[in-house]
C-alpha positions in Angstrom: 30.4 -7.3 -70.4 28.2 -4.2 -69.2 26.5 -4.0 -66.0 22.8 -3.2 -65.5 22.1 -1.8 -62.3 18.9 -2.5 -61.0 15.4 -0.4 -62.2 13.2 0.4 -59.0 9.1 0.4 -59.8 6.7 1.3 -57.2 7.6 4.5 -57.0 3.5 5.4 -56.1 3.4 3.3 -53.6 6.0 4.5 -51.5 5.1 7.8 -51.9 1.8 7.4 -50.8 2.9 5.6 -47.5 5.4 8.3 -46.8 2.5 10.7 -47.0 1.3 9.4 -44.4 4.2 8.4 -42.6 7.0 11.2 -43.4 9.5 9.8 -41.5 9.8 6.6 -43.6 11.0 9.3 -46.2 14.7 9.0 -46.1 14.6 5.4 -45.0 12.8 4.8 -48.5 15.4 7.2 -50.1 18.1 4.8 -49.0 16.6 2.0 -50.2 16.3 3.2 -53.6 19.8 4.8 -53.9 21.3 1.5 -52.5 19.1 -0.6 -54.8 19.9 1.3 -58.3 23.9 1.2 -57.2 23.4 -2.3 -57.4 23.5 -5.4 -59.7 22.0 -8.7 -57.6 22.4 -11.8 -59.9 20.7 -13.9 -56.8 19.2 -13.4 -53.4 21.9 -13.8 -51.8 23.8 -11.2 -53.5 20.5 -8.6 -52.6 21.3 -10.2 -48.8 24.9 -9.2 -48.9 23.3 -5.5 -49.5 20.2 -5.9 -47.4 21.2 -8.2 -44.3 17.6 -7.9 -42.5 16.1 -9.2 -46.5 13.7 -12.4 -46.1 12.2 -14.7 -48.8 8.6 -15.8 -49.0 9.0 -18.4 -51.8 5.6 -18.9 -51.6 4.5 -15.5 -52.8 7.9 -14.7 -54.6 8.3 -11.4 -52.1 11.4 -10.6 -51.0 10.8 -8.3 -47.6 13.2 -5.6 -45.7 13.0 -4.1 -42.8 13.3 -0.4 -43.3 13.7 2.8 -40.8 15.0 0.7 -38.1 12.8 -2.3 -38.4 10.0 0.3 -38.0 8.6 -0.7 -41.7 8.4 -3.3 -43.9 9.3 -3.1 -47.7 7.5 -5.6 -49.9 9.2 -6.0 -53.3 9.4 -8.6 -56.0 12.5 -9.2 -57.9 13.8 -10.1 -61.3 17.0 -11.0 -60.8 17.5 -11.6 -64.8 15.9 -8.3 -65.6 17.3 -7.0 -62.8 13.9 -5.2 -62.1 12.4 -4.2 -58.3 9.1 -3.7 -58.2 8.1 -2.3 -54.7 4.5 -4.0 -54.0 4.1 -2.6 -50.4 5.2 -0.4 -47.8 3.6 -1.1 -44.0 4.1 0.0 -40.4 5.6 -3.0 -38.8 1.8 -3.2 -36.8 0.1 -3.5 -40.3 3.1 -6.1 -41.7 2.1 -8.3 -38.3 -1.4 -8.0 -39.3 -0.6 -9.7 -42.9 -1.1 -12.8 -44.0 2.1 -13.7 -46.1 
């Protein structure tokens, strides 16, 4: 049985936020190496990789804290196609500001 590690999308989004916030740069770089070495087949199995990861059913948005809970990392996941598709990247000020 082969495993499919997980695709990461959003690429232009984080690298738009880390323009204007360079120092999210390496936390997002850890993100995305730690999310393409991996292979979730449910939430919790992204929790056991990401402890800080919530939920929002409602929406479907699975949210990290990143950078020392400094930012927020908005994502959606397809566990079956084993696709992340980063929707968002905020300030923890801006996340606060959000209505999720």
């Amino acid at each position: 049985m082969g495993t499919s590690n997980v695709k990461v999308f959003g690429q232009k989004v984080m690298a738009a936020f880390a323009k204007k916030h360079p120092n999210v740069r390496k936390p997002l770089a850890r993100f995305e190496a730690l999310a393409t070495q991996s292979e979730w087949k449910h939430f919790p199995e992204l929790k056991q990789t990401f402890p800080s990861a919530d939920y929002t059913a409602a929406t479907g948005t699975v949210i990290l804290d990143i950078g020392g809970n400094k930012y927020r990392l908005l994502m959606r996941v397809d566990f079956e196609q084993q696709i992340v598709d980063v929707q968002a990247v905020m300030t923890h000020t801006e996340y606060d500001r959000e209505d999720l």
